[in-house]
N, C-alpha and C positions, 0 to 999 in steps of 0.2 A: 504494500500500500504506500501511498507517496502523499506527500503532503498537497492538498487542494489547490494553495495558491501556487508553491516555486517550485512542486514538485521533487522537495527534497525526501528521501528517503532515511528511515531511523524513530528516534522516538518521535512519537505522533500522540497529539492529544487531540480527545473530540470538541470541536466548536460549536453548541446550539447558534442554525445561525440567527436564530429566534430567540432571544432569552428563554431564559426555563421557566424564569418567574413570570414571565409570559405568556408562560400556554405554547411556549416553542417543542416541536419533542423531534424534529432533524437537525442530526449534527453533519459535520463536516472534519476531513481529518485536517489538522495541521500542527506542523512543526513544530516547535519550543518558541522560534523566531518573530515567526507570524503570528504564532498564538499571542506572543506579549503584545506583539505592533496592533493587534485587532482590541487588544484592553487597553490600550494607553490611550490617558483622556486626550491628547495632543493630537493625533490621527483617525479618533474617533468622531468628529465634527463629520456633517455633509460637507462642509468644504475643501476641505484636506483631503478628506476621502475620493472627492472627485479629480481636484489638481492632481493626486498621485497618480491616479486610475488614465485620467491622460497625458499626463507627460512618460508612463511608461507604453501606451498604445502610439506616441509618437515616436519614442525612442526606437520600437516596433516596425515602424517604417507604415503606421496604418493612421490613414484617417480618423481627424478628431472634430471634425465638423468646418465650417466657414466655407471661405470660396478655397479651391483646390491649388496648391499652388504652380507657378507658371513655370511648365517645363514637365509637368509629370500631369497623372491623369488616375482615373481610379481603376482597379483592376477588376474586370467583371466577375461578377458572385460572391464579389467579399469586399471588404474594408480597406484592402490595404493599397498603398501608392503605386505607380510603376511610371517610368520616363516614356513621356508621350512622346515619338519620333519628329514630328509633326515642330513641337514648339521645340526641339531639342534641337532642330533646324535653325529656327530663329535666334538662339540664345549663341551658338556655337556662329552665326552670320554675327551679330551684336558683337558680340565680343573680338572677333576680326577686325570688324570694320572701329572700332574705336583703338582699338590698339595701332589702327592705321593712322589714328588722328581725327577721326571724323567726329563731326558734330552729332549730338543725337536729331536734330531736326534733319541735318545730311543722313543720318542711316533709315530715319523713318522713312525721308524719300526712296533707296535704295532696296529698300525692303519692298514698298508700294511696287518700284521699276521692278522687282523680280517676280511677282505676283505672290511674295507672302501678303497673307491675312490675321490680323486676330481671331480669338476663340469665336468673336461673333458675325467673322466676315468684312471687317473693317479695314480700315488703315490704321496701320500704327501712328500715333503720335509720339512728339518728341516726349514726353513727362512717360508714357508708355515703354520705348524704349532705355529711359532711364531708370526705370523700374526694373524692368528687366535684365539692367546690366549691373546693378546694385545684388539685384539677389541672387548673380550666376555665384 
């Protein structure tokens, strides 16, 4: 048996995930680890409990909700990120053409002249393009 959350294996205690004094009567296995971290008043909050829960479903490489960011895409049937070919295009064109010197209002044109589009079929703009090359 492995412990529920990290999957660590050894001594395992069980977690009602329901209080008991609740009326809870399913437990769950876990660790010595986990089991304190799920008792400590500090990580017991809904807020702590969430920011953990997604900063490690980010560190994961999976979707944590907002707009998706530019240059990946989501992968179908699940959660998690993957590099869109598509805008991988454009970021890896951006990043060319500024190291050549160019201005972002010059790459936006450049990109228009080559028939790139944004996600919604648009022209890029310069504040676009700098966007883009900030978060390559």
């Amino acid at each position: 048996m492995n412990c529920f959350n990290c999957r660590a294996t050894g001594e395992l205690q069980q977690h009602h995930v329901v209080p008991h004094s609740k009326g809870g009567t399913a437990t769950v296995p876990l660790c010595l680890a986990c089991h304190a971290l799920v008792h400590s008043r500090h990580t017991m909050t809904t807020g702590a409990l969430t920011s953990a829960a997604l900063q490690h479903k980010k560190a994961q490489g999976e979707y944590t909700g907002g707009g998706v960011p530019y240059g990946q895409q989501l992968a179908s049937g699940d959660f998690n990120l993957e590099p869109c070919a598509a805008e991988q295009a454009v970021i890896g064109k951006v990043l060319e053409y500024r190291a050549a010197g160019l201005s972002y209002p010059k790459i936006a044109a450049r990109l228009a002249g080559q028939g790139f589009t944004t996600r919604k079929g648009g022209k890029f703009a310069a504040m676009s393009v700098s966007r883009i090359y900030k978060g390559a």
